[in-house]
MARVO-96104 format. One record per residue (C-alpha): residue in three letters; chain; residue number from 1; x, y, z. Coordinates in pm, 1 decimal, m for minus. Layout:
# MARVO-96104
(ALA A NUM (X Y Z))
...
***
This chain:
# MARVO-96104
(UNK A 1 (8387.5 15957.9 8561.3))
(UNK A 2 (8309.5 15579.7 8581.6))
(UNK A 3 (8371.2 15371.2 8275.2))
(UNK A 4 (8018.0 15322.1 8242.8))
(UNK A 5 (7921.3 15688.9 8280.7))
(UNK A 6 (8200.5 15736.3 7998.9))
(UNK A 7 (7982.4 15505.8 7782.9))
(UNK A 8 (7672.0 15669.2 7844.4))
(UNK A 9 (7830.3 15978.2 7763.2))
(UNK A 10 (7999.5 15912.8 7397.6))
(UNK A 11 (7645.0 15727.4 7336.9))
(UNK A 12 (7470.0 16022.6 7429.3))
(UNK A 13 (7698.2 16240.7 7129.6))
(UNK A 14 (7682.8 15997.6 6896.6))
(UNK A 15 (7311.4 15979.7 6893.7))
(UNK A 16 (7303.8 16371.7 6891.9))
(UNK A 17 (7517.1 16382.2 6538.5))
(UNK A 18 (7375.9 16496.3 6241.3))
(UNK A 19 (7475.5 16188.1 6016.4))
(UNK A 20 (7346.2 15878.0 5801.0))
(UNK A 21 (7381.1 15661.3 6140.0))
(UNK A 22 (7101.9 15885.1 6316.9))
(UNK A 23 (6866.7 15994.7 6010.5))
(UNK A 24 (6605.6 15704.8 6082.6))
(UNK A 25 (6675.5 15559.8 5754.4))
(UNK A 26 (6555.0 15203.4 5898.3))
(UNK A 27 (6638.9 15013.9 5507.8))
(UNK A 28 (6571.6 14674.7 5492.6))
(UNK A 29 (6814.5 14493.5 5369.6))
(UNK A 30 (6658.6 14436.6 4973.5))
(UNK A 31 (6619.7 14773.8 4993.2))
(UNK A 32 (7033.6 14828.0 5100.1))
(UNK A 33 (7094.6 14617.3 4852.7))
(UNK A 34 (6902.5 14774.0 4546.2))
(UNK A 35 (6986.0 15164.3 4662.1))
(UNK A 36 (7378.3 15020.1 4652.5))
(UNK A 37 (7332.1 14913.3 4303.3))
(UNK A 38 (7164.5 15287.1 4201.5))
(UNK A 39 (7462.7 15446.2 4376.0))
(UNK A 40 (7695.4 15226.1 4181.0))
(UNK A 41 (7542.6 15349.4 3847.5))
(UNK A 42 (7602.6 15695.3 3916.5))
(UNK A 43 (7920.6 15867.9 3744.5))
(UNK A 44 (8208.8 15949.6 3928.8))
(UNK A 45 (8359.0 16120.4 3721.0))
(UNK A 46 (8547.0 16476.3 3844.1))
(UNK A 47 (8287.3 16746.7 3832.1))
(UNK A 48 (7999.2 16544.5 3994.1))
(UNK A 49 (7960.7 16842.6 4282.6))
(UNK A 50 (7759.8 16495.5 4470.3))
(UNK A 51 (8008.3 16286.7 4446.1))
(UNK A 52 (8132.4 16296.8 4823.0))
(UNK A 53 (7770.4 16267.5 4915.0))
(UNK A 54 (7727.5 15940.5 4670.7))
(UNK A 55 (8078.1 15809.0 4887.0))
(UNK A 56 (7904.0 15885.2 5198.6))
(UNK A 57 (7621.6 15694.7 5154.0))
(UNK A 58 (7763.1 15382.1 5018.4))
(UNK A 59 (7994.0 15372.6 5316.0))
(UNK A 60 (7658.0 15390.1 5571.5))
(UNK A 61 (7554.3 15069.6 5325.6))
(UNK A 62 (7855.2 14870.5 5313.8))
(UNK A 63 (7870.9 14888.4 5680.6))
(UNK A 64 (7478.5 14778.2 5741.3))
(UNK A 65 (7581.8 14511.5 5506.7))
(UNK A 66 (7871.4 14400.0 5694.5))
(UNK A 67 (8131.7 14511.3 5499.8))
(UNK A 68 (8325.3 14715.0 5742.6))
(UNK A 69 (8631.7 14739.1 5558.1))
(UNK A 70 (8434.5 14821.0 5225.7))
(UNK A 71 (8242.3 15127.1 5454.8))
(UNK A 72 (8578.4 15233.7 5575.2))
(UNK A 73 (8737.3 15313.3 5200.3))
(UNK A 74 (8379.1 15466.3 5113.5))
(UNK A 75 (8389.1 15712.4 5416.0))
(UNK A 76 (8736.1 15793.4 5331.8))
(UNK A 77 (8653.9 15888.0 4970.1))
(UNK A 78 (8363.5 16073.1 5059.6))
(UNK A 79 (8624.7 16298.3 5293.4))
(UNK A 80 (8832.5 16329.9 5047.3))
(UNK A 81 (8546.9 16391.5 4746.6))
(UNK A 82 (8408.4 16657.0 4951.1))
(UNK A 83 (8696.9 16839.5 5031.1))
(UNK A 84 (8793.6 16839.8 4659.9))
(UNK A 85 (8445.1 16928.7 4515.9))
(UNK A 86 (8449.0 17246.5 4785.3))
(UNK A 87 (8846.6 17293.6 4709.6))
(UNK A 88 (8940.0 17317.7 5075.3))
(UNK A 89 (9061.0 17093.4 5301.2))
(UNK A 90 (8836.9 17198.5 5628.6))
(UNK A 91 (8449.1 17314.1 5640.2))
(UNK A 92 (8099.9 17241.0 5754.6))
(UNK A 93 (8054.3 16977.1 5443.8))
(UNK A 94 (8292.5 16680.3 5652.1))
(UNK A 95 (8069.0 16710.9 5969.2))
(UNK A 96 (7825.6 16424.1 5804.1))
(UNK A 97 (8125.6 16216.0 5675.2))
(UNK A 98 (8318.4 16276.6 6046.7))
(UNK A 99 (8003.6 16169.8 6232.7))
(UNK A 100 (7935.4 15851.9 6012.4))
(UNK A 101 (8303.8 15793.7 6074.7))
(UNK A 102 (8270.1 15832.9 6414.8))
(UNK A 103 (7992.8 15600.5 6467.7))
(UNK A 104 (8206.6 15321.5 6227.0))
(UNK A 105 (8474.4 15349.2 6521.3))
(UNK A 106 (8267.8 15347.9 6780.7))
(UNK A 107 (8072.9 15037.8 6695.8))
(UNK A 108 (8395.1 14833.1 6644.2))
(UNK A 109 (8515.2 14885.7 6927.9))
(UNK A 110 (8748.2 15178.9 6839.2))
(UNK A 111 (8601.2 15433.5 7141.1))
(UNK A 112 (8969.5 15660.8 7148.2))
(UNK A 113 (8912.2 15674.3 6751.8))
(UNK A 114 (8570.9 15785.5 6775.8))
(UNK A 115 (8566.9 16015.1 7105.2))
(UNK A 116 (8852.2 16213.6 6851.0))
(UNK A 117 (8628.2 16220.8 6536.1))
(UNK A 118 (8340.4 16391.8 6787.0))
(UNK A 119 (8625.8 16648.7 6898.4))
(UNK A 120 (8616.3 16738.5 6509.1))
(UNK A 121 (8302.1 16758.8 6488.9))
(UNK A 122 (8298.5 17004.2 6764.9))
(UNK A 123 (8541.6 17217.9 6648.8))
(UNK A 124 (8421.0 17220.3 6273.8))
(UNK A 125 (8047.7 17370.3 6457.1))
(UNK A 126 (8233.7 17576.0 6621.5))
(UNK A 127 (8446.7 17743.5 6363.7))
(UNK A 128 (8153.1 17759.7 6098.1))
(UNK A 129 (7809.3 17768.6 6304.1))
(UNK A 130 (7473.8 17769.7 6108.6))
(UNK A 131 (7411.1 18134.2 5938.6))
(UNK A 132 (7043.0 18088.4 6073.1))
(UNK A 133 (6960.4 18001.1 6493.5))
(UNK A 134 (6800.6 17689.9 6543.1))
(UNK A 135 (6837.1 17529.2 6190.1))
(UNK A 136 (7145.4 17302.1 6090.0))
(UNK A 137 (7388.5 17417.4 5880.4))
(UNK A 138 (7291.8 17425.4 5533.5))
(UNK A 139 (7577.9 17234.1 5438.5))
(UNK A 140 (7414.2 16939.7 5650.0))
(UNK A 141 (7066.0 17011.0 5486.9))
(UNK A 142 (7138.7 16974.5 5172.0))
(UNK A 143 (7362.3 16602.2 5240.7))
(UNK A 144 (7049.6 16472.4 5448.1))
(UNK A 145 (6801.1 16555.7 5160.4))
(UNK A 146 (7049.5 16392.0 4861.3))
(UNK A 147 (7034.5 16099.1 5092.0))
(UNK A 148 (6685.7 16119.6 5169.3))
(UNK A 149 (6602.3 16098.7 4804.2))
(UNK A 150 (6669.6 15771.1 4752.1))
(UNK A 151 (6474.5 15634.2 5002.5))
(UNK A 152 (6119.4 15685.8 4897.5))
(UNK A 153 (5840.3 15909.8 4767.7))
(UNK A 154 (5728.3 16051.4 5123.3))
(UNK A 155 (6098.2 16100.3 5200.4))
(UNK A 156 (6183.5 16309.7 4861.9))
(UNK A 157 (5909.5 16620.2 5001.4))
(UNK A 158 (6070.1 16554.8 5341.0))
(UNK A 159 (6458.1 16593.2 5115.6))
(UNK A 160 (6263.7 16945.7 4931.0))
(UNK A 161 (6185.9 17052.1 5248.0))
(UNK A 162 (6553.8 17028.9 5366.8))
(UNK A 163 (6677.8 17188.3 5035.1))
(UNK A 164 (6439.6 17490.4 5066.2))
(UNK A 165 (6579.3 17571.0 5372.9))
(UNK A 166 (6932.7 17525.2 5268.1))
(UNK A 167 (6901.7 17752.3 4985.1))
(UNK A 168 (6743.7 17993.6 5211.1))
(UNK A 169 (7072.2 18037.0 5389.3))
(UNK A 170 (7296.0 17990.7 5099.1))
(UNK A 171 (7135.3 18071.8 4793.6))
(UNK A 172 (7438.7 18070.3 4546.0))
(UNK A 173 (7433.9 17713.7 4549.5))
(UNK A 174 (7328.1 17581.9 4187.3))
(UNK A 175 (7316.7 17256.7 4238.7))
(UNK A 176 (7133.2 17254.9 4594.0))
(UNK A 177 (6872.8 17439.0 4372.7))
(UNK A 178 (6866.0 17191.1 4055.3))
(UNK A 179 (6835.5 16905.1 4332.8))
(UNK A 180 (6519.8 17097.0 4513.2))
(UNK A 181 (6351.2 17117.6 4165.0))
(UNK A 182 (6453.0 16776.9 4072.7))
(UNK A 183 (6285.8 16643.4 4406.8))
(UNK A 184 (5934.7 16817.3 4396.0))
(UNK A 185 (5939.5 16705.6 4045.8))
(UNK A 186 (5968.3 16346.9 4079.4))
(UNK A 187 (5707.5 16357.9 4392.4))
(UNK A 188 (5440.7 16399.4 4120.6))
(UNK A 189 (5676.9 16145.4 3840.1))
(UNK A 190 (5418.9 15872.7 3869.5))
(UNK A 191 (5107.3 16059.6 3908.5))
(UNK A 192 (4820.9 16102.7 3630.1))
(UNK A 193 (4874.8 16493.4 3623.3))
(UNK A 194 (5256.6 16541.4 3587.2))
(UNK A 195 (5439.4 16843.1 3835.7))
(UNK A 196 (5200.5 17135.4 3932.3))
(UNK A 197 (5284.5 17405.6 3674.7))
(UNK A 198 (5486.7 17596.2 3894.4))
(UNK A 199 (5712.1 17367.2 3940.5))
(UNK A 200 (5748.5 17302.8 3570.4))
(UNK A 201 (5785.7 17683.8 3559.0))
(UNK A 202 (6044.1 17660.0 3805.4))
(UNK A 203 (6235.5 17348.0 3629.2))
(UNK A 204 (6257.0 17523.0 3329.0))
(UNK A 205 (6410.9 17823.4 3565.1))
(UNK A 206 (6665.0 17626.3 3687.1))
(UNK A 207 (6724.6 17424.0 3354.0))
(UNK A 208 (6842.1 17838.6 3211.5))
(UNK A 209 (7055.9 17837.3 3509.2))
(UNK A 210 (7233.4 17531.6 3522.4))
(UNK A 211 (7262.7 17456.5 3140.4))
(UNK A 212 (7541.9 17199.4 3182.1))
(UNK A 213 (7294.7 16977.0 3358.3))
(UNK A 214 (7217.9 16779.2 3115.2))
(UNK A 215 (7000.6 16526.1 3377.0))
(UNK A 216 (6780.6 16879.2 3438.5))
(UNK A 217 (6722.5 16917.3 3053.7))
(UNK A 218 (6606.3 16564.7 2970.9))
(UNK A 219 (6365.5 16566.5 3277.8))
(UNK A 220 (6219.3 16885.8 3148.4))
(UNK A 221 (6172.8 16778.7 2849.9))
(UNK A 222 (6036.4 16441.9 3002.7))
(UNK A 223 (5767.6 16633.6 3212.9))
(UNK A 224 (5673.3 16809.1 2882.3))
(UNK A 225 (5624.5 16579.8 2610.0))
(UNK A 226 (5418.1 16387.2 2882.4))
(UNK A 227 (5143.6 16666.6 2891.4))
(UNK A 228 (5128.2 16638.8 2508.4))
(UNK A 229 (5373.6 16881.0 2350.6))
(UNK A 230 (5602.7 16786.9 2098.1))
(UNK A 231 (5934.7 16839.9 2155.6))
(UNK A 232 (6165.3 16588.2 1941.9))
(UNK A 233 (6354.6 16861.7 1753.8))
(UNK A 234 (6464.5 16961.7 2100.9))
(UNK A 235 (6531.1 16581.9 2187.7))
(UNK A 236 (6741.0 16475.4 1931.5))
(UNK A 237 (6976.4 16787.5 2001.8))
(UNK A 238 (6979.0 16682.3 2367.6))
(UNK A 239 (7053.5 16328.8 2226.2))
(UNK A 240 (7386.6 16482.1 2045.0))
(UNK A 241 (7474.9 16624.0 2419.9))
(UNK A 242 (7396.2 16312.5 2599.4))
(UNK A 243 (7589.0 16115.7 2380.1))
(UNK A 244 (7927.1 16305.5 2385.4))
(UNK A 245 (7897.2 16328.1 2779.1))
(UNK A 246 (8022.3 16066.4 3020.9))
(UNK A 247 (7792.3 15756.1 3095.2))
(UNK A 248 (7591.3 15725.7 3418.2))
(UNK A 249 (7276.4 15748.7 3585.9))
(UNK A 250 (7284.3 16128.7 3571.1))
(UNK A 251 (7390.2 16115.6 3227.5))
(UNK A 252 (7040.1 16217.9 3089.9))
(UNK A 253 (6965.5 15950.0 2880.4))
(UNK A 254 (6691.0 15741.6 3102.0))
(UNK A 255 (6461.5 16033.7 3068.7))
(UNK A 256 (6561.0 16094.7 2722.5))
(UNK A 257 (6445.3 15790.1 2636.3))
(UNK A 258 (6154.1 15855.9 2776.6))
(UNK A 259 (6086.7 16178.2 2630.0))
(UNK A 260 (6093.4 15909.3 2308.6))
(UNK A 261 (5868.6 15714.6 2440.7))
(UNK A 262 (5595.9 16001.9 2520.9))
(UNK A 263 (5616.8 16103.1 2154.1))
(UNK A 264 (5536.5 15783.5 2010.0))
(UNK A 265 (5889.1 15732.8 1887.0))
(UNK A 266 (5984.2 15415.9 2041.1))
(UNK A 267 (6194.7 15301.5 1751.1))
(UNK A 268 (6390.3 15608.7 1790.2))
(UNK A 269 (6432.2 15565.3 2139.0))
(UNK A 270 (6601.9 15180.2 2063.7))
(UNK A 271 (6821.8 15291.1 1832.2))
(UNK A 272 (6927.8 15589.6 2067.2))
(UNK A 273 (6998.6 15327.4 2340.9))
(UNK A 274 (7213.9 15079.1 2128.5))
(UNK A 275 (7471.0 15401.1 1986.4))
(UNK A 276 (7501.1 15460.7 2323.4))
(UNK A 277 (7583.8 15111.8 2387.0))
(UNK A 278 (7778.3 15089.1 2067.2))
(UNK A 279 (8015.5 15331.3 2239.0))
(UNK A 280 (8040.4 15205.9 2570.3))
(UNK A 281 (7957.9 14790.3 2521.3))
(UNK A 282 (8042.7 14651.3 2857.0))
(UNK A 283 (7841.9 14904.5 3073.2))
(UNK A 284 (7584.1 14754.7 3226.2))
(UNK A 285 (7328.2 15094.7 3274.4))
(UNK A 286 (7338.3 15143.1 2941.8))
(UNK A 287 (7211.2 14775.6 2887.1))
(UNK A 288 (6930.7 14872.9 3138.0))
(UNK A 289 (6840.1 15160.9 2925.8))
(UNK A 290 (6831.1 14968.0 2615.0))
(UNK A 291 (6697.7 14687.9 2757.4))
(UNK A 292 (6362.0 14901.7 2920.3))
(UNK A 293 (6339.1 15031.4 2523.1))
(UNK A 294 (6268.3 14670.4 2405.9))
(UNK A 295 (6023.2 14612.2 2694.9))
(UNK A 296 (5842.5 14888.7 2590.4))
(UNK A 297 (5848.8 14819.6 2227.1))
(UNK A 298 (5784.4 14468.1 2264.0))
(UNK A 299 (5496.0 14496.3 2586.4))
(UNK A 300 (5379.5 14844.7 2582.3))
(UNK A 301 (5367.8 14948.2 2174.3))
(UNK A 302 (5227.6 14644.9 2016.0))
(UNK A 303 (5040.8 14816.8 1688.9))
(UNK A 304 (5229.7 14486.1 1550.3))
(UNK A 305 (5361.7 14160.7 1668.2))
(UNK A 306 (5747.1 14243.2 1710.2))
(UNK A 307 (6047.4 14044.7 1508.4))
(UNK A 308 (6132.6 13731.3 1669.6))
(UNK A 309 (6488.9 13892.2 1648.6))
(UNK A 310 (6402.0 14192.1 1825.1))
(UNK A 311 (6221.0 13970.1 2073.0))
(UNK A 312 (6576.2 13775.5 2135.4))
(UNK A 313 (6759.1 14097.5 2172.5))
(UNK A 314 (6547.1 14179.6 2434.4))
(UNK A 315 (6561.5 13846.3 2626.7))
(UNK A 316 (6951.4 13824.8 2552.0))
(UNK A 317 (6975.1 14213.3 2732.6))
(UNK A 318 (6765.6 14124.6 2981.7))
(UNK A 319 (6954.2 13775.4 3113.5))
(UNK A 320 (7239.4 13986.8 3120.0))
(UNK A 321 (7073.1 14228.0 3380.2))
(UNK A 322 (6989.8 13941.7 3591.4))
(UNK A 323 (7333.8 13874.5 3614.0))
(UNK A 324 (7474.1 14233.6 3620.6))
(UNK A 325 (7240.7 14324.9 3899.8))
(UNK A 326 (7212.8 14019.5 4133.7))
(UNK A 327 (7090.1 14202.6 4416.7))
(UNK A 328 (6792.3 14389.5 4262.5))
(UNK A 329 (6717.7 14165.1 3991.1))
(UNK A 330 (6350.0 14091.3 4102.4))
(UNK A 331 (6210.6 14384.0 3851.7))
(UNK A 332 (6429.2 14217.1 3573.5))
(UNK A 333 (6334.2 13894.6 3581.8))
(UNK A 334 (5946.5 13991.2 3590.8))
(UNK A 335 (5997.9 14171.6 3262.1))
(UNK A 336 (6218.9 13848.8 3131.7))
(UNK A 337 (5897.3 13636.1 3195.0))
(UNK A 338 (5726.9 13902.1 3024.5))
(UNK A 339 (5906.9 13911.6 2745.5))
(UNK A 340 (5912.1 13537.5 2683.2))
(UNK A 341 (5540.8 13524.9 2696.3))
(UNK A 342 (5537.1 13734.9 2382.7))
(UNK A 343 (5806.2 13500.7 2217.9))
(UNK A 344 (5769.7 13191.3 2006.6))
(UNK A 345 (5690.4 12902.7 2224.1))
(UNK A 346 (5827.5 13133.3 2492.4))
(UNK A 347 (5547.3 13035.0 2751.1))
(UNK A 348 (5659.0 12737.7 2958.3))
(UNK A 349 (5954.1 12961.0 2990.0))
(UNK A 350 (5760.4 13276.5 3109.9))
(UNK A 351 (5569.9 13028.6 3325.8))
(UNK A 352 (5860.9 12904.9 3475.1))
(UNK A 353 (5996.1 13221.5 3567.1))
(UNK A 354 (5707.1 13320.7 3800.6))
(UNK A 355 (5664.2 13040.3 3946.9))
(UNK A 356 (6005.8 13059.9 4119.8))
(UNK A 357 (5973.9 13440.4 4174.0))
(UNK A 358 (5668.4 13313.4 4348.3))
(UNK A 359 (5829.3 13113.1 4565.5))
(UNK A 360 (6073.8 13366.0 4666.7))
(UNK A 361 (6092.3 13533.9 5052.7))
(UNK A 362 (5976.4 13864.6 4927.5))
(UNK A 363 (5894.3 14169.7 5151.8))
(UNK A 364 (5511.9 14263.9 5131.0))
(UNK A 365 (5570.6 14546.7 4865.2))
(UNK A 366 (5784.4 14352.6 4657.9))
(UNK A 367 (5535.9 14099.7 4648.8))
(UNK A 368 (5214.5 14309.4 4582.2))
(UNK A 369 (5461.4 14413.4 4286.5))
(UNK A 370 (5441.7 14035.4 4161.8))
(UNK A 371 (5109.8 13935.9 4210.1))
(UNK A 372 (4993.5 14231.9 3998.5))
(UNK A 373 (5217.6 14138.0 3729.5))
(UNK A 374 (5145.5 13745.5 3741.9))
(UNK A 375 (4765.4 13838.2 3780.9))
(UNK A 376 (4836.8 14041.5 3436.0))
(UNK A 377 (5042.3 13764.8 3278.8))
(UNK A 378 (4765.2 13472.4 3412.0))
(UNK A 379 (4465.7 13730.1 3249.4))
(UNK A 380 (4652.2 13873.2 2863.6))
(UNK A 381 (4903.4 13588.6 2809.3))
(UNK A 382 (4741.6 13233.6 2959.4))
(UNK A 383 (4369.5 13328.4 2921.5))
(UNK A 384 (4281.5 13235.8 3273.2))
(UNK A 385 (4046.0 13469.7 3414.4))
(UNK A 386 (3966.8 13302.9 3768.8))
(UNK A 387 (4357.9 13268.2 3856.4))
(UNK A 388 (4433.3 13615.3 3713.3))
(UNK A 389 (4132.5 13792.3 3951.6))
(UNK A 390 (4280.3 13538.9 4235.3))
(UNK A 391 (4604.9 13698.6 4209.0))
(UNK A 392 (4445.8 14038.2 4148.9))
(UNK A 393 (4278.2 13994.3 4517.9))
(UNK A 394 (4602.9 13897.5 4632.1))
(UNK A 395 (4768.4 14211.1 4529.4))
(UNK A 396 (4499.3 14457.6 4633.0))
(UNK A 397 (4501.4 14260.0 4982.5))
(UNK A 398 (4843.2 14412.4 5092.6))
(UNK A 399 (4834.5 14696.7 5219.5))
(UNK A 400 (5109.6 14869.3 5084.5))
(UNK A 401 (4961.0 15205.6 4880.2))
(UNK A 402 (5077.9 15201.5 4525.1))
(UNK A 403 (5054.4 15177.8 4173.9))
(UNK A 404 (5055.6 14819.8 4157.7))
(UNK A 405 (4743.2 14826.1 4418.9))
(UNK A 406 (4580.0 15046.0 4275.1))
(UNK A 407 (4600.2 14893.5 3940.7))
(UNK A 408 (4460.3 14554.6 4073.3))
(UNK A 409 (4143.2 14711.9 4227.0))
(UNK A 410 (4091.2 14906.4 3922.2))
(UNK A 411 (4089.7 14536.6 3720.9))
(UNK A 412 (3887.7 14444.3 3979.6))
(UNK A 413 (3623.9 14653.5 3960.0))
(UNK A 414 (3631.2 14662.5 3592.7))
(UNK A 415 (3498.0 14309.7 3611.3))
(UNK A 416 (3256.2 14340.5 3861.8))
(UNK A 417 (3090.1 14622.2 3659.7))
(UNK A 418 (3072.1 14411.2 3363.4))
(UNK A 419 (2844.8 14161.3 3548.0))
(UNK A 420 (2980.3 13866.8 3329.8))
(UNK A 421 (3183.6 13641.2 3584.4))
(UNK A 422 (3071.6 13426.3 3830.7))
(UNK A 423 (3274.2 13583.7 4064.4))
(UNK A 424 (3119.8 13910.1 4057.5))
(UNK A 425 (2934.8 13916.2 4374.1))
(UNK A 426 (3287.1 13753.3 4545.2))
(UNK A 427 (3469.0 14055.4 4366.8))
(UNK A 428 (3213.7 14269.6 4525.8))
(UNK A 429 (3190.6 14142.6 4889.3))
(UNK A 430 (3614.1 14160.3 4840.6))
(UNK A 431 (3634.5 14539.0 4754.9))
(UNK A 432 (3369.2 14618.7 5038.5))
(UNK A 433 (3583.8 14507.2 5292.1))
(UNK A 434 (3890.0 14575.7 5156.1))
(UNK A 435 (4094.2 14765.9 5396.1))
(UNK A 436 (4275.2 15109.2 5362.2))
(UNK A 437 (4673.9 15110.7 5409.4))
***
C-alpha cells in the first residue's frame, strides 16, 4: 500500500469512530470557551459516576482551543476516571476516550500512535459488541448524550433520545436513567408550561430511586413550586442536604435557589447562598449563585427600593464574576450594568457598561441577547422610548429563535396596540415583514 493510500485509509477509520472528534459538535469558539467554564464548575469529587465523561470533554476543548498539551492530561484523566468509576481497567466505556485520543495523535502528526489507539478500539468492539444489532453500544450512547447536553436545547432531545436507547439495553444503570429524566426535563426548563406531567411523574420516579442525587431532588422540587405548589418545608430540608454535600454545579443548590425564588422567598434564597459561601469563601460558583440571588432581589422583586448596601453587595459579587469567568463574562456584565442602573448615581456607570458591550464582536445570538437587554435598560431605566423600540427592532431582526426575540416582538406589539407612539405604523410595517428564523 502506497503512503498515500495508507493516509486515506487511517482517515477513513478515524472518521468512522464513535467519538467527540466526529459528533458534529461544530462550537464556535465563545461557545468552547463558556461550555469549558460549566465543565470547570462541576465537582470532581470521587463518586461523580460522570466524571470521566466531564475529562473527556474538556480534553476535545482544550485541543479546539489549542491547548494540545492541556487536551492530552484531560484525555488521560478521563481514561483513567472511567476505568475507576466502572472499577475495571478494560471495557466498552474507553472506546470514546481511545478514539478522541486517537484523533489527538493523528492530527499532530503522531500516525504510529494513532494507527495503535484504532487497534484498541478494534479489539475493545470486538471483545464487548453492542447487546442490540445495528445500535452502538450503550456505553457509547449514553457518553454522546452527556456531551450532547451541553450543547443546546435541540441537542438535549437528540442526548434523551440516545439515553432511551441506552437504557433499553442496559437498564440497571441509575444514573443513565436520572440523566434521561434530567434531559427531557430541561427541554421544557424555559417554557411557559413547565415538563409534560409525565415526565414530572417520571422525575419524581427516578428522584425515589436515586435518593442520593441531590441535583434530581432540587430540580423536582424546582419544576414543582413553579406550577404553584408550595413546597418550602421540603426545601429547607433539602437546604440542610445541600449544604453538608460537596460544592459544585451538581451540588443542588442553583435550583434550590430557585425553588426560593418560585415561592416568593427571595430573602431566604440570599441568605441560603451567602452560608454556603460562608463555608466555602473563595469558590467562585457559589459567588454565581449568590450573586443571581441579588439580581433577582434587586431587578426582579422590587415591592421596595433595595438597601444601597445590598445594592453594593451585589455589584461587589458581580465584578468579581467578571473576573472569575473571563471567557463567558458577557451575561455578567449585562446584569452589572443592570444593577448599577438601580444604584445611587449608578447610571453613567450602567451606561458605560453597554456601550462597550455594544461595541464588542459578538456572534448574532449573543447579540440579540444585548439588544433586548439595552432596549429594556434604554425603555425602564433612561426613559427613552424611541431608542428602546430601536433596539427592540434590532433584536427581533436576528433571526436567531429565542426568548430574548420573542420578548422584543412581544414589547413591540404591545406598543403598537396601544396606538400612542408615533412610531406605530413603523412598528407595524416592521412586524409584517419580519422574517421567520
Amino acid at each position: 500500500m502506497s503512503a498515500a493510500q495508507s493516509e486515506t485509509t487511517l482517515e477513513a477509520k478515524l472518521e468512522a469512530l464513535q467519538c467527540h472528534f466526529t459528533w458534529d459538535l461544530v462550537p464556535s469558539r465563545s461557545k468552547l470557551l463558556r461550555i469549558k467554564d460549566k465543565l470547570e464548575d462541576i465537582g470532581t469529587e470521587e463518586g461523580n459516576s460522570w466524571l470521566g465523561h466531564v475529562y473527556n470533554l474538556q480534553g476535545y476543548i482544550h485541543y479546539h482551543l489549542g491547548s494540545y498539551d492541556e487536551a492530552r492530561s484531560f484525555f488521560s484523566r478521563a481514561a483513567e476516571a472511567l476505568c475507576r468509576t466502572r472499577k475495571a481497567d478494560e471495557g466498552p466505556w474507553l472506546v470514546v476516550n481511545y478514539g478522541n485520543q486517537a484523533w489527538l495523535h493523528y492530527r499532530q502528526g503522531e500516525r504510529a500512535e494513532s494507527q495503535a489507539l484504532l487497534s484498541k478500539v478494534d479489539a475493545l468492539t470486538n471483545e464487548y459488541p453492542s447487546p442490540s444489532r445495528d445500535e452502538l453500544h450503550p456505553e457509547i450512547y449514553a457518553e454522546k448524550a452527556w456531551t450532547l447536553m451541553k450543547f443546546g436545547k435541540e441537542k438535549k432531545l437528540l442526548a434523551a433520545g440516545f439515553l432511551q436507547r441506552a437504557i433499553g439495553m442496559q437498564p440497571d444503570m441509575v444514573e443513565w436513567q436520572t440523566s434521561h429524566i434530567l434531559a427531557l426535563g430541561s427541554v421544557f426548563k424555559h417554557s411557559d408550561t413547565g415538563p409534560e406531567p409525565d415526565i414530572l411523574e417520571k422525575m419524581k420516579k427516578a428522584k425515589e430511586e436515586d435518593p442520593e442525587n441531590l441535583y434530581l431532588a432540587a430540580r423536582y422540587l424546582q419544576q414543582l413550586a413553579e406550577k404553584g405548589e408550595r413546597v418550602e418545608d421540603e426545601a429547607c430540608e433539602l437546604a440542610e442536604k445541600v449544604l453538608r454535600n460537596p460544592v459544585g454545579s451538581y451540588s443542588g443548590i442553583k435550583p434550590l435557589l430557585r425553588v426560593y425564588r418560585s415561592c416568593g422567598l427571595i430573602d431566604e434564597a440570599i441568605d441560603l447562598a451567602e452560608e454556603a459561601l460562608g463555608k466555602h469563601p473563595d469558590d467562585r460558583y457559589l459567588k454565581r449563585c449568590a450573586a443571581l440571588c441579588y439580581k433577582w432581589k434587586i431587578i426582579f422583586f422590587r415591592d421596595s427600593r433595595p438597601k444601597q448596601s445590598m445594592i453594593d453587595r451585589a455589584i461587589h459579587l458581580h465584578k468579581e464574576l467578571v473576573s472569575l469567568y473571563p471567557h463567558s463574562s458577557f451575561v455578567k456584565r449585562m446584569d452589572l450594568a443592570n444593577i448599577y442602573a438601580k444604584s445611587n448615581d449608578g447610571l453613567a456607570k450602567s451606561d458605560q457598561i453597554y456601550q462597550e458591550l455594544l461595541e464588542w464582536d459578538l456572534e448574532p445570538a449573543d447579540r440579540q441577547v444585548l439588544y433586548n437587554n439595552y432596549a429594556r435598560h434604554l425603555y425602564f431605566d433612561r426613559q427613552d422610548r424611541y431608542r428602546s423600540i430601536q433596539y427592540h427592532m434590532k433584536a427581533a431582526s436576528i433571526p436567531e429563535q429565542c426568548f430574548f426575540r420573542e420578548n422584543s416582538i412581544r414589547a413591540l406589539e404591545k406598543i403598537r396596540d396601544r396606538s400612542r407612539n408615533r412610531m406605530c405604523r413603523e412598528i407595524d410595517e416592521f412586524l409584517a415583514n419580519l422574517q421567520e428564523p
